[in-house]
LUMROGU-609138 format. One record per atom (N, C-alpha, C): residue in three letters; z, y, x. Coordinates in steps of 0.1 Angstrom, whole numbers, plus 5000, padded with zeros to 4 digits. Example, Ala and Ser with C-alpha at 12.3 -4.5 7.8 and 13.67 -1.06 7.14 Angstrom:
<kolpa><residuo>ALA</residuo><zz>5078</zz><yy>4943</yy><xx>5132</xx></kolpa>
<kolpa><residuo>ALA</residuo><zz>5078</zz><yy>4955</yy><xx>5123</xx></kolpa>
<kolpa><residuo>ALA</residuo><zz>5078</zz><yy>4967</yy><xx>5132</xx></kolpa>
<kolpa><residuo>SER</residuo><zz>5071</zz><yy>4978</yy><xx>5128</xx></kolpa>
<kolpa><residuo>SER</residuo><zz>5071</zz><yy>4989</yy><xx>5137</xx></kolpa>
<kolpa><residuo>SER</residuo><zz>5079</zz><yy>5000</yy><xx>5129</xx></kolpa>
END
This chain:
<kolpa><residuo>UNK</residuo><zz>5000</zz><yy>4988</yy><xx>5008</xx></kolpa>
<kolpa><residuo>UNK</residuo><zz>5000</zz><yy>5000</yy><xx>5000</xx></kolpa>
<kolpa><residuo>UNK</residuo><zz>5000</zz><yy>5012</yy><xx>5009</xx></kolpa>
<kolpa><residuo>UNK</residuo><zz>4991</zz><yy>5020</yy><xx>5003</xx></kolpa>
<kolpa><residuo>UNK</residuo><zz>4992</zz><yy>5030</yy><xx>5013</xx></kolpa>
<kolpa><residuo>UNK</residuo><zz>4998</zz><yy>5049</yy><xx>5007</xx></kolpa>
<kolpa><residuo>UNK</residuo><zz>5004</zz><yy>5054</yy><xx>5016</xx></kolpa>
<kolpa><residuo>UNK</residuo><zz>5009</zz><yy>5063</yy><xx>5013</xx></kolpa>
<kolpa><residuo>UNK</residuo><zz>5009</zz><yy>5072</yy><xx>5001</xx></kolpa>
<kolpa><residuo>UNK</residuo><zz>4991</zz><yy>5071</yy><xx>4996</xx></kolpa>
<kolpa><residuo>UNK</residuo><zz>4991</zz><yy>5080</yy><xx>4984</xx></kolpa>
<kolpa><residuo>UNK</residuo><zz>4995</zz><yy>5071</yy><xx>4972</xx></kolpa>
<kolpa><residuo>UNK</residuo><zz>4989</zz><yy>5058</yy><xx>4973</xx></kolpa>
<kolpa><residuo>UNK</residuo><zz>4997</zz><yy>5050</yy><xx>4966</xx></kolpa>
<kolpa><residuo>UNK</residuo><zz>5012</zz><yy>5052</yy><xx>4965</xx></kolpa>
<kolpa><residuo>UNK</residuo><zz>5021</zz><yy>5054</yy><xx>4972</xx></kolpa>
<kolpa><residuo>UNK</residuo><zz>5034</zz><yy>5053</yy><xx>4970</xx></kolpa>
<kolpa><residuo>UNK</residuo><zz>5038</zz><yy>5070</yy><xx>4962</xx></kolpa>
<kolpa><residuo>UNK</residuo><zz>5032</zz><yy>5079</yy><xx>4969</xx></kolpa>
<kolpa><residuo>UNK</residuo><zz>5031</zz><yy>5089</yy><xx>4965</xx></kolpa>
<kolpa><residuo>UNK</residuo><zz>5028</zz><yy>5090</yy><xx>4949</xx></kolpa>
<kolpa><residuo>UNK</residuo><zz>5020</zz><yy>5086</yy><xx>4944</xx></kolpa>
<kolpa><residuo>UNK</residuo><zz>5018</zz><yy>5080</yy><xx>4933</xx></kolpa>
<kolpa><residuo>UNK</residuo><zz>5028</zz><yy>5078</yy><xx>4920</xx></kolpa>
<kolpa><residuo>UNK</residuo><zz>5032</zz><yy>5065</yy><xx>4927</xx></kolpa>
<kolpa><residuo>UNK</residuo><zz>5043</zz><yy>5055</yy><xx>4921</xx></kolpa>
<kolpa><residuo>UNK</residuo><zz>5054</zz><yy>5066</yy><xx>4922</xx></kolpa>
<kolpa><residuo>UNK</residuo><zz>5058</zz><yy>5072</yy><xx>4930</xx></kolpa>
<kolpa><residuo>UNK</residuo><zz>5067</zz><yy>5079</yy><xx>4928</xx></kolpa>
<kolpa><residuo>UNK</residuo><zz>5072</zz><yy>5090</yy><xx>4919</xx></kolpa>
<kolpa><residuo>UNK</residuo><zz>5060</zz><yy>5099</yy><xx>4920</xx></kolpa>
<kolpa><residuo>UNK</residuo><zz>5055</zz><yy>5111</yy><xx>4911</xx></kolpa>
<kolpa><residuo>UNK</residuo><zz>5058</zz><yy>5106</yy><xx>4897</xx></kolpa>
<kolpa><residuo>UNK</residuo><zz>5046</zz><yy>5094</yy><xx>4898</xx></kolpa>
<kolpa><residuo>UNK</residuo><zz>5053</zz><yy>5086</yy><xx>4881</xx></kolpa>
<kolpa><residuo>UNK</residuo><zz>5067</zz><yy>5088</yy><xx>4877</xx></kolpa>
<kolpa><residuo>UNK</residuo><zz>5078</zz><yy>5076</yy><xx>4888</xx></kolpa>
<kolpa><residuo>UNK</residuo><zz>5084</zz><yy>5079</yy><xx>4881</xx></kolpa>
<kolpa><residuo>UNK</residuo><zz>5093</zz><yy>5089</yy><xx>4880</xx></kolpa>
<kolpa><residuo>UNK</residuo><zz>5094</zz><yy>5098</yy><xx>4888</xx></kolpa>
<kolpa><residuo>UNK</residuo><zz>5104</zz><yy>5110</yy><xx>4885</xx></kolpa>
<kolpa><residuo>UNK</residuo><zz>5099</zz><yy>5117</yy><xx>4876</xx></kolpa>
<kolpa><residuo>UNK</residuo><zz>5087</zz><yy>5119</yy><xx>4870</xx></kolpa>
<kolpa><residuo>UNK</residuo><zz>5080</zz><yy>5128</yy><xx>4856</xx></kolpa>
<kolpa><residuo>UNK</residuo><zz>5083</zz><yy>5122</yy><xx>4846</xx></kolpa>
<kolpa><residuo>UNK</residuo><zz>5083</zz><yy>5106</yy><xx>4848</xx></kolpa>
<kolpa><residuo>UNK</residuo><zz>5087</zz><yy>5102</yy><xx>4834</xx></kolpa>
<kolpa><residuo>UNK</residuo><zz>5097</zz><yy>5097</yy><xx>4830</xx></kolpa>
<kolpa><residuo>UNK</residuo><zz>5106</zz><yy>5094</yy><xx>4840</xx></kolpa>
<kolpa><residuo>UNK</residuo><zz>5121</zz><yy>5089</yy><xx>4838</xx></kolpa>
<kolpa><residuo>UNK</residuo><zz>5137</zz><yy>5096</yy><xx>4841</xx></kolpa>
<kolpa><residuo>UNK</residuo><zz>5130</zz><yy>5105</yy><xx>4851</xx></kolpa>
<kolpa><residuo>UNK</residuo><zz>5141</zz><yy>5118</yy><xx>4859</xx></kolpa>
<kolpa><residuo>UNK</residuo><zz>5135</zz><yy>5128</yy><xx>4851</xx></kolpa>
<kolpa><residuo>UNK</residuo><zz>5124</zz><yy>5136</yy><xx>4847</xx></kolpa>
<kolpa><residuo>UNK</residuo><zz>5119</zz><yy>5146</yy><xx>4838</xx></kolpa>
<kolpa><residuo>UNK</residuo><zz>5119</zz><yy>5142</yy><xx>4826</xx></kolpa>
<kolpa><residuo>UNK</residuo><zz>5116</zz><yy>5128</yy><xx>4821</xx></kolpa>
<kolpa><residuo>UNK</residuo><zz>5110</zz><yy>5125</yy><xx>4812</xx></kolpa>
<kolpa><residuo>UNK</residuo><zz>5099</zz><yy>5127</yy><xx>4799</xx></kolpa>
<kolpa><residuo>UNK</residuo><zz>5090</zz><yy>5138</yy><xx>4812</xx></kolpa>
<kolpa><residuo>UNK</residuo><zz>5081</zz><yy>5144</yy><xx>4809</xx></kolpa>
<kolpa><residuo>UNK</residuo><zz>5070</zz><yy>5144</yy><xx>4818</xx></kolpa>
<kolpa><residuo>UNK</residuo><zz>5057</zz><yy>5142</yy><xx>4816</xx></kolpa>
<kolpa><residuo>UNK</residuo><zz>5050</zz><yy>5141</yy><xx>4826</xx></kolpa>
<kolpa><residuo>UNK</residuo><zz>5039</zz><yy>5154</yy><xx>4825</xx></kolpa>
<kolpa><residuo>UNK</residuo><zz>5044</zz><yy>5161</yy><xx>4811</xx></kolpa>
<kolpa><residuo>UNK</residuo><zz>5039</zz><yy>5176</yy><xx>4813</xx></kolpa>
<kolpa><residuo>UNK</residuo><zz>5043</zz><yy>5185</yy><xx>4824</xx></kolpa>
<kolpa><residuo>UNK</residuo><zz>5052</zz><yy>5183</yy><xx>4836</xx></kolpa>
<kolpa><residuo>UNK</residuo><zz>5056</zz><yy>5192</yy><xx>4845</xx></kolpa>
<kolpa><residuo>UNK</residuo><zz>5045</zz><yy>5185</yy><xx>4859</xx></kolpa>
<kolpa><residuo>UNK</residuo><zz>5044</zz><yy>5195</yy><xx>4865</xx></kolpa>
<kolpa><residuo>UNK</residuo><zz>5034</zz><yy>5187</yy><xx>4875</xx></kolpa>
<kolpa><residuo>UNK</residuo><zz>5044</zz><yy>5187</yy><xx>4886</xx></kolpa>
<kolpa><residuo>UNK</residuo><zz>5043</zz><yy>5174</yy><xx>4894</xx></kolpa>
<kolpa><residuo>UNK</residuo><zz>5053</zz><yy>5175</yy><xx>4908</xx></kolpa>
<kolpa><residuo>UNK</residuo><zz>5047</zz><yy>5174</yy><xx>4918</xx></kolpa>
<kolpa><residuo>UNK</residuo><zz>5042</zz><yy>5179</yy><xx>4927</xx></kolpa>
<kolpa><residuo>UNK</residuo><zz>5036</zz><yy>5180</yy><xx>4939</xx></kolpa>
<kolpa><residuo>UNK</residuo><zz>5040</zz><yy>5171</yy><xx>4953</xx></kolpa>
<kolpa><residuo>UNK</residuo><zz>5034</zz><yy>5168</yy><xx>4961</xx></kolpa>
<kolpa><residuo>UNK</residuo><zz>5040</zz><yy>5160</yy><xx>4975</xx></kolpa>
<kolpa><residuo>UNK</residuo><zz>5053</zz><yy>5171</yy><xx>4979</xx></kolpa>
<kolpa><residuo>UNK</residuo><zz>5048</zz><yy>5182</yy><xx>4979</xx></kolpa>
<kolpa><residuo>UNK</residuo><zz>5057</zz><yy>5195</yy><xx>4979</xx></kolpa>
<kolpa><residuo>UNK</residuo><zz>5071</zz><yy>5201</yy><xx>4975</xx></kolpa>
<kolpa><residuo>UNK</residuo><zz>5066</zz><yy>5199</yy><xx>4961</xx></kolpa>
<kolpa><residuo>UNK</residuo><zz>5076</zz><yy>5204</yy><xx>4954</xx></kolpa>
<kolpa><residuo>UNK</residuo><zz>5086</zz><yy>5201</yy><xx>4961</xx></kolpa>
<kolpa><residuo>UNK</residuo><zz>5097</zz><yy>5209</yy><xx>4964</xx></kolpa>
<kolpa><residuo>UNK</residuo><zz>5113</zz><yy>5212</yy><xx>4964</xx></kolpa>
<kolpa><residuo>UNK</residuo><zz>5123</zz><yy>5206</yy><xx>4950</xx></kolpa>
<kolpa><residuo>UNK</residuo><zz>5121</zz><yy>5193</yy><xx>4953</xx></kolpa>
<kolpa><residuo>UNK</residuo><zz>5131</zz><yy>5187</yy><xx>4942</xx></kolpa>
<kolpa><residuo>UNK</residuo><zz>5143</zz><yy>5193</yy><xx>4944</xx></kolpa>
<kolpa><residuo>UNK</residuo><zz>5155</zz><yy>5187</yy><xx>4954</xx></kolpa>
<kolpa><residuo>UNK</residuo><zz>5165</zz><yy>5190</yy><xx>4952</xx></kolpa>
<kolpa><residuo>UNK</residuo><zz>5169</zz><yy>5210</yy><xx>4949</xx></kolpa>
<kolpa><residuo>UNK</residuo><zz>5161</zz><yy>5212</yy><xx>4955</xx></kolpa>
<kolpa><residuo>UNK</residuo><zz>5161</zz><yy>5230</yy><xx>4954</xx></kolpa>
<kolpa><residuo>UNK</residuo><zz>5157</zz><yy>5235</yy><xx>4939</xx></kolpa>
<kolpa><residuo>UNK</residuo><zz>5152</zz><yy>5229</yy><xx>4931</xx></kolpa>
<kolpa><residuo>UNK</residuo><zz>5151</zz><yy>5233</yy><xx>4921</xx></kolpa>
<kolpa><residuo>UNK</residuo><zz>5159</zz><yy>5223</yy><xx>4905</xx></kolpa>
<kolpa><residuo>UNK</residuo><zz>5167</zz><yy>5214</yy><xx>4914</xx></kolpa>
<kolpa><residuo>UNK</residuo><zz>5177</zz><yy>5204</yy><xx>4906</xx></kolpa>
<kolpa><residuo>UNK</residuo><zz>5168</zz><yy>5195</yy><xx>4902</xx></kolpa>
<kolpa><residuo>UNK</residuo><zz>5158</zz><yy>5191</yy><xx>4905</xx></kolpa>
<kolpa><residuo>UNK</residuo><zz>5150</zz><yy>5175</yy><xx>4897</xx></kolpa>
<kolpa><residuo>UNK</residuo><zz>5163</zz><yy>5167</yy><xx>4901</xx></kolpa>
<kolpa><residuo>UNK</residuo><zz>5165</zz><yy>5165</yy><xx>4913</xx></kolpa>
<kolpa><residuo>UNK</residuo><zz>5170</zz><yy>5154</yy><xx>4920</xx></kolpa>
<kolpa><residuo>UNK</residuo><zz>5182</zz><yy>5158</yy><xx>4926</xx></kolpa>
<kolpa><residuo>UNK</residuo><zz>5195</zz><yy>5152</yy><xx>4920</xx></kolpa>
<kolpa><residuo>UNK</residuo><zz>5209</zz><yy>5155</yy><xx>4921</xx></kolpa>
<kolpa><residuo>UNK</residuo><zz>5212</zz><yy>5141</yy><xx>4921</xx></kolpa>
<kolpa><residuo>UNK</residuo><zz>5228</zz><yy>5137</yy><xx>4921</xx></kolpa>
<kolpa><residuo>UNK</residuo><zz>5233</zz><yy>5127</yy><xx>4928</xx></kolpa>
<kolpa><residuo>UNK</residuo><zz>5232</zz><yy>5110</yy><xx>4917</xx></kolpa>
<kolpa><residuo>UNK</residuo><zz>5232</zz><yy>5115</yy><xx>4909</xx></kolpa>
<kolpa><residuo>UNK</residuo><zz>5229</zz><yy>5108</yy><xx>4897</xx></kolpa>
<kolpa><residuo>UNK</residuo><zz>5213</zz><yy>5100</yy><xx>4897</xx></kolpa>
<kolpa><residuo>UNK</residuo><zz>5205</zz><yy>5110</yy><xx>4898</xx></kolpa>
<kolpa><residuo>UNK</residuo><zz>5194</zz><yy>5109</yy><xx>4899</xx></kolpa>
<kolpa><residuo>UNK</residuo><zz>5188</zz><yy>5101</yy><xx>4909</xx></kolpa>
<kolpa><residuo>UNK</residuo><zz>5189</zz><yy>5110</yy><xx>4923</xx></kolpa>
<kolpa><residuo>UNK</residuo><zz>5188</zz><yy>5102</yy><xx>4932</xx></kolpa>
<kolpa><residuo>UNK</residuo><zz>5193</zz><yy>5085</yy><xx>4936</xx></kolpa>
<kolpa><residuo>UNK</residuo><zz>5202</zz><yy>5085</yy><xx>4927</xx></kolpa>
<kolpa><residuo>UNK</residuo><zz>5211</zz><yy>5070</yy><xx>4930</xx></kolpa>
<kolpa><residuo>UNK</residuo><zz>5200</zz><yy>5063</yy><xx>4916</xx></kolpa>
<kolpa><residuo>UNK</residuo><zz>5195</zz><yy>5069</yy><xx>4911</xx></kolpa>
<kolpa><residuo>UNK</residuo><zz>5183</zz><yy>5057</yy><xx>4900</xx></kolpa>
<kolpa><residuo>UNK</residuo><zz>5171</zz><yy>5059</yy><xx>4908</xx></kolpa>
<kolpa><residuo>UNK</residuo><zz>5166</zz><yy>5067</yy><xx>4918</xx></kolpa>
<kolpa><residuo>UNK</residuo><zz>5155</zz><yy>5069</yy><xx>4924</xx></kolpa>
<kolpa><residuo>UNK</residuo><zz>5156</zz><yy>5056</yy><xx>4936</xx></kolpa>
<kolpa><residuo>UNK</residuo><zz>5167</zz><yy>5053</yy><xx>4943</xx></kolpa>
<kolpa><residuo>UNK</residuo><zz>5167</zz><yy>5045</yy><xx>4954</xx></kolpa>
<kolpa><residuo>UNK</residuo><zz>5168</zz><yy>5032</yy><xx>4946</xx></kolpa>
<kolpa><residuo>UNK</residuo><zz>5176</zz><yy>5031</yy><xx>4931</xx></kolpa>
<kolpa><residuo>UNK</residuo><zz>5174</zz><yy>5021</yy><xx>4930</xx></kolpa>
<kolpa><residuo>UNK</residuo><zz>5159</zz><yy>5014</yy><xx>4925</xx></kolpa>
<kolpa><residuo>UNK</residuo><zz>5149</zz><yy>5022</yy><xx>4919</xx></kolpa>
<kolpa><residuo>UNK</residuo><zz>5137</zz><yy>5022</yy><xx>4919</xx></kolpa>
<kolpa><residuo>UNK</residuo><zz>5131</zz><yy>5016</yy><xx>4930</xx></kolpa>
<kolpa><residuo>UNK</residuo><zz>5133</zz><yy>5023</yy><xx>4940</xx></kolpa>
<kolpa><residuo>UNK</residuo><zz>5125</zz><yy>5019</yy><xx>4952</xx></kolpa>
<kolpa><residuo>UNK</residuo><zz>5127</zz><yy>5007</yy><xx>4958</xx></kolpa>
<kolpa><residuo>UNK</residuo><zz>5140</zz><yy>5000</yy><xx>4961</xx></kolpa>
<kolpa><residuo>UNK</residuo><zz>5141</zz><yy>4987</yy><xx>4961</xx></kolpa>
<kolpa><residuo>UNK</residuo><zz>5137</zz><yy>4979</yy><xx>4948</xx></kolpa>
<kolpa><residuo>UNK</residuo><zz>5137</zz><yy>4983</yy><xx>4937</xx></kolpa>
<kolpa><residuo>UNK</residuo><zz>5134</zz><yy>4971</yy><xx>4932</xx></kolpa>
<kolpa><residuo>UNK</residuo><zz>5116</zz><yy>4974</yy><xx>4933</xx></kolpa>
<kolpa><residuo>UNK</residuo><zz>5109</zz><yy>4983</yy><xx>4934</xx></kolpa>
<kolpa><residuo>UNK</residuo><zz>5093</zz><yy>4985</yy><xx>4928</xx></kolpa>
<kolpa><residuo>UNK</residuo><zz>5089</zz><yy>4985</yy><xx>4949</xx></kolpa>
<kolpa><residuo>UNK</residuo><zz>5092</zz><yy>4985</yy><xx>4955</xx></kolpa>
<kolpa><residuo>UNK</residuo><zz>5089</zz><yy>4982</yy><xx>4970</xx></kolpa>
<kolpa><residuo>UNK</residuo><zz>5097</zz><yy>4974</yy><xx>4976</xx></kolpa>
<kolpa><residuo>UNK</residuo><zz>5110</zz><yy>4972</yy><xx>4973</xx></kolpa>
<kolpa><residuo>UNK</residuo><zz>5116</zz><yy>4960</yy><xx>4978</xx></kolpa>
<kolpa><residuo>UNK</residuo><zz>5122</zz><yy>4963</yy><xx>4997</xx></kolpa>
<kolpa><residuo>UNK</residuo><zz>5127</zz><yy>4973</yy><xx>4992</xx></kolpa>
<kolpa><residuo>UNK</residuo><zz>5126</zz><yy>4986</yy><xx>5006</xx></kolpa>
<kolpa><residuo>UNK</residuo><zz>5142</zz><yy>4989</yy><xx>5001</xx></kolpa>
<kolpa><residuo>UNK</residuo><zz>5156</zz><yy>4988</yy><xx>5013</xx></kolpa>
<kolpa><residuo>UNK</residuo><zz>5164</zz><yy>4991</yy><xx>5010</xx></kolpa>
<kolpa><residuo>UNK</residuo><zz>5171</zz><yy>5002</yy><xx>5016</xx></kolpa>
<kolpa><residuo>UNK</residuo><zz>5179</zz><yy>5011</yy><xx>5011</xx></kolpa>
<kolpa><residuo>UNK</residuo><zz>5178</zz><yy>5029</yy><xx>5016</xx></kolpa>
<kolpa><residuo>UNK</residuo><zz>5189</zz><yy>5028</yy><xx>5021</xx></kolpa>
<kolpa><residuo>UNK</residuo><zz>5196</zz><yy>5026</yy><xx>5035</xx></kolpa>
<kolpa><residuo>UNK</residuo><zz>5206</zz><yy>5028</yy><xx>5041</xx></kolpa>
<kolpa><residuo>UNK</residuo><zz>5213</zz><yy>5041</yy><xx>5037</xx></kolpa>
<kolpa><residuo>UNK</residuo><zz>5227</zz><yy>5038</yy><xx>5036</xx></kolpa>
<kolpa><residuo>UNK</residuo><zz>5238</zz><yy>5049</yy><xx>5027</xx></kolpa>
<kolpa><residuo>UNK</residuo><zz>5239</zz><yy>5065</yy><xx>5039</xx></kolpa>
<kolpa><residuo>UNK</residuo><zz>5234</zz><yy>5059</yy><xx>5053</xx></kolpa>
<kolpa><residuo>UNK</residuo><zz>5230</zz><yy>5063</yy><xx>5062</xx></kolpa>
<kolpa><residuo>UNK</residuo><zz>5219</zz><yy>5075</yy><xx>5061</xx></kolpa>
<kolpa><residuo>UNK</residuo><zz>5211</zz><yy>5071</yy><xx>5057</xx></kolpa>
<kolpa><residuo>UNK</residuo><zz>5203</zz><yy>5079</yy><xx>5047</xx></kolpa>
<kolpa><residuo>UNK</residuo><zz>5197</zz><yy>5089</yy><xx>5040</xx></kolpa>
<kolpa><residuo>UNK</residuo><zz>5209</zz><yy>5085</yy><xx>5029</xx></kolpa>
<kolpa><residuo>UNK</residuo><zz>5209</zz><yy>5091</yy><xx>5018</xx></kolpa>
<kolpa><residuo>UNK</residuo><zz>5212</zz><yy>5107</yy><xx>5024</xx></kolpa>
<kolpa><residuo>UNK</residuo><zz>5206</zz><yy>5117</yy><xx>5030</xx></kolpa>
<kolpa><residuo>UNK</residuo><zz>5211</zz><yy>5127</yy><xx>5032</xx></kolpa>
<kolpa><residuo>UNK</residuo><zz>5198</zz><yy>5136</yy><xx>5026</xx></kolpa>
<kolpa><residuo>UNK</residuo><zz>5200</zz><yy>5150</yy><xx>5023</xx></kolpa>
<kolpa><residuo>UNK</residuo><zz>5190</zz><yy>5163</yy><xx>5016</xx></kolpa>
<kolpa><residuo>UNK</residuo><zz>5177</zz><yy>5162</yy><xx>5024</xx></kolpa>
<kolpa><residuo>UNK</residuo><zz>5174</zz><yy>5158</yy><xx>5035</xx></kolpa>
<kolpa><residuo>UNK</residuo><zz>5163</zz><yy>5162</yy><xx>5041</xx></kolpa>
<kolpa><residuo>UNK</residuo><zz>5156</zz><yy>5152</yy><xx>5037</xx></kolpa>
<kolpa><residuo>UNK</residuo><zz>5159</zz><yy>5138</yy><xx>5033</xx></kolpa>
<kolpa><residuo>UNK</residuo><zz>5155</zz><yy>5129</yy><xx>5032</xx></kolpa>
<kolpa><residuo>UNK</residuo><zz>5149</zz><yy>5125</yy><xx>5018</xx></kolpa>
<kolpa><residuo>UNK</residuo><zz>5151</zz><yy>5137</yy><xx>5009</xx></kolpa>
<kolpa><residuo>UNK</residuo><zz>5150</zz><yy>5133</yy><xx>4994</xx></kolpa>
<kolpa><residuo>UNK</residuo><zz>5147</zz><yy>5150</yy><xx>4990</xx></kolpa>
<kolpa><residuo>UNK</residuo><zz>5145</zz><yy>5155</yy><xx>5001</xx></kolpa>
<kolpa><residuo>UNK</residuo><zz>5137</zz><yy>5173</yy><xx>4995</xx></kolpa>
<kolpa><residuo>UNK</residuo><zz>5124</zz><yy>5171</yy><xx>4990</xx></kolpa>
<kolpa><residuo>UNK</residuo><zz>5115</zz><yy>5160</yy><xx>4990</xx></kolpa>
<kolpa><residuo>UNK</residuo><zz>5106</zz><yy>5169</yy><xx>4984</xx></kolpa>
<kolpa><residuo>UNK</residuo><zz>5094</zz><yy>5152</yy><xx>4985</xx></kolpa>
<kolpa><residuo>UNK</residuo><zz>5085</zz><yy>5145</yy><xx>4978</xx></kolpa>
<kolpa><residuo>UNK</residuo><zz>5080</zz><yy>5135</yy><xx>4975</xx></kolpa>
<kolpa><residuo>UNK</residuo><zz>5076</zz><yy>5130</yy><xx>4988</xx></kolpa>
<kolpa><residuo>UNK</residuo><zz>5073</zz><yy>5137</yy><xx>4998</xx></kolpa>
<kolpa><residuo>UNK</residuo><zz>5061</zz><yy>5139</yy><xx>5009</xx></kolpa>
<kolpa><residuo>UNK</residuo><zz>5075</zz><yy>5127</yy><xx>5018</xx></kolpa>
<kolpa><residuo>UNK</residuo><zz>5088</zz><yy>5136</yy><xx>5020</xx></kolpa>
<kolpa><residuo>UNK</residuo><zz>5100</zz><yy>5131</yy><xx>5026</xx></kolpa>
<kolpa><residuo>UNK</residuo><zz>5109</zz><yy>5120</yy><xx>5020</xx></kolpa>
<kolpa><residuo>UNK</residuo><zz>5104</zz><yy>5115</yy><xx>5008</xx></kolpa>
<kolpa><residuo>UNK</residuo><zz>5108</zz><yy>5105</yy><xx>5004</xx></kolpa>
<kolpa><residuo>UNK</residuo><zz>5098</zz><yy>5095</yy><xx>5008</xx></kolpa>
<kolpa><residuo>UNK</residuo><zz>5081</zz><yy>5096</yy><xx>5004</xx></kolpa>
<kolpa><residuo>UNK</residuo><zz>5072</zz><yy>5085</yy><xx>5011</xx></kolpa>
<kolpa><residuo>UNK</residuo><zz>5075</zz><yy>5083</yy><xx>5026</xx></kolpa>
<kolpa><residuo>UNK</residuo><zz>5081</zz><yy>5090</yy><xx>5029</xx></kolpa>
<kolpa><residuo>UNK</residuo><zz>5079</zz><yy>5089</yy><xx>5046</xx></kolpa>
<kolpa><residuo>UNK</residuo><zz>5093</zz><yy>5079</yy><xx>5051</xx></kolpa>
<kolpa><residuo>UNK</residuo><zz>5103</zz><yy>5086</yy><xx>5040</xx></kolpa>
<kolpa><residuo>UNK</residuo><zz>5117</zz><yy>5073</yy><xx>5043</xx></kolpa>
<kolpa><residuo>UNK</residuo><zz>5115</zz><yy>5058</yy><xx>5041</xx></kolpa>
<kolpa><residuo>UNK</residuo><zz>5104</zz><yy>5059</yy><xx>5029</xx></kolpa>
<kolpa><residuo>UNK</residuo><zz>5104</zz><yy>5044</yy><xx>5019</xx></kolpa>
<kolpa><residuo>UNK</residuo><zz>5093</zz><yy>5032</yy><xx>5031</xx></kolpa>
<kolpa><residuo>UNK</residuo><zz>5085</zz><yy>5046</yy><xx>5039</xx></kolpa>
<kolpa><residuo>UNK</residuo><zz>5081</zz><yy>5036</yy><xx>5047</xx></kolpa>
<kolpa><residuo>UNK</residuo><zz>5086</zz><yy>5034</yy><xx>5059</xx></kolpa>
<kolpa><residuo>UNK</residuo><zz>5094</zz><yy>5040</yy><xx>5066</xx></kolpa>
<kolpa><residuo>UNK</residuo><zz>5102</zz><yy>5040</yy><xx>5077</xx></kolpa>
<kolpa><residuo>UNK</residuo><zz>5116</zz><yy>5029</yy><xx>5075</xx></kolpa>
<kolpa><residuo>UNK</residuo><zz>5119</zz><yy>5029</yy><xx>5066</xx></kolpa>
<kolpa><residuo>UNK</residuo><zz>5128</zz><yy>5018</yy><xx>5062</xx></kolpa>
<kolpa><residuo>UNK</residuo><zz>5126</zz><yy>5008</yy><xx>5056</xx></kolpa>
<kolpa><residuo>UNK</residuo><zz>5109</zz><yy>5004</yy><xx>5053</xx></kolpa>
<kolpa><residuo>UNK</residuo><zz>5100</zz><yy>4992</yy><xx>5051</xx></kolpa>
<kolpa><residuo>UNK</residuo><zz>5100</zz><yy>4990</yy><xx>5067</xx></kolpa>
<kolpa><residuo>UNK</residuo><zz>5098</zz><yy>4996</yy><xx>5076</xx></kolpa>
<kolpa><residuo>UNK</residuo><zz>5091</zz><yy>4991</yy><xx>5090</xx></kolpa>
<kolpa><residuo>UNK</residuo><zz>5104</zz><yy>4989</yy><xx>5101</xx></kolpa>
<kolpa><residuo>UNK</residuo><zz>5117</zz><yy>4995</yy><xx>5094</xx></kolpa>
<kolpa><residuo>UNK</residuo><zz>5130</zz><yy>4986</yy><xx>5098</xx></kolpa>
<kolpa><residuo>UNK</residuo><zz>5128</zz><yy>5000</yy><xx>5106</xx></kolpa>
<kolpa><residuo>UNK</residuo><zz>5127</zz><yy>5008</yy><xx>5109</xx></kolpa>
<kolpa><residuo>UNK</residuo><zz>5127</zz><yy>5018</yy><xx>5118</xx></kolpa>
<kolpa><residuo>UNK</residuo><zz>5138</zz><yy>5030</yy><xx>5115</xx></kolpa>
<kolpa><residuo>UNK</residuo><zz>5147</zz><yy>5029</yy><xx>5103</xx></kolpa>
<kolpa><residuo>UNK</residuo><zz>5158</zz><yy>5034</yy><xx>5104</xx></kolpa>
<kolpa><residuo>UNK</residuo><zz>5172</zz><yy>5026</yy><xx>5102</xx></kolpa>
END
């Protein structure tokens, strides 16, 4: 799978499940946490997402702001922690 793919899969579901609207558009860009998409609640249904739909597990290590600012920095964790690299 490749990055836009995940990018993708992602965008999905934070529009439709964290927004639960897919009338707001979210960008690779967008500033989630800076604009409240993604707060601690959230984020804790987002990681669990990702292990179960990639099978990719998010060390608690991790779990820090830079790493969940914005779609672009989340694809980039999901595959760095697929490739055992953190």
């Amino acid at each position: 799978m490749g990055q836009q793919d995940e990018l993708e899969i992602l965008q999905k579901f934070i529009e439709e499940k964290i927004l639960d609207t897919s009338e707001v558009a979210i960008e690779p860009d967008t500033p989630l946490l800076e604009l409240g998409i993604l707060n601690s609640l959230t984020t804790t249904r987002l990681v669990g997402f990702i292990r179960d739909q990639f099978g990719v597990e998010i060390p608690m290590s991790e779990m820090v702001g830079d790493n969940f600012k914005d779609l672009a920095s989340i694809s980039r964790l999901v595959r760095e922690c697929d490739r055992g690299g953190r």
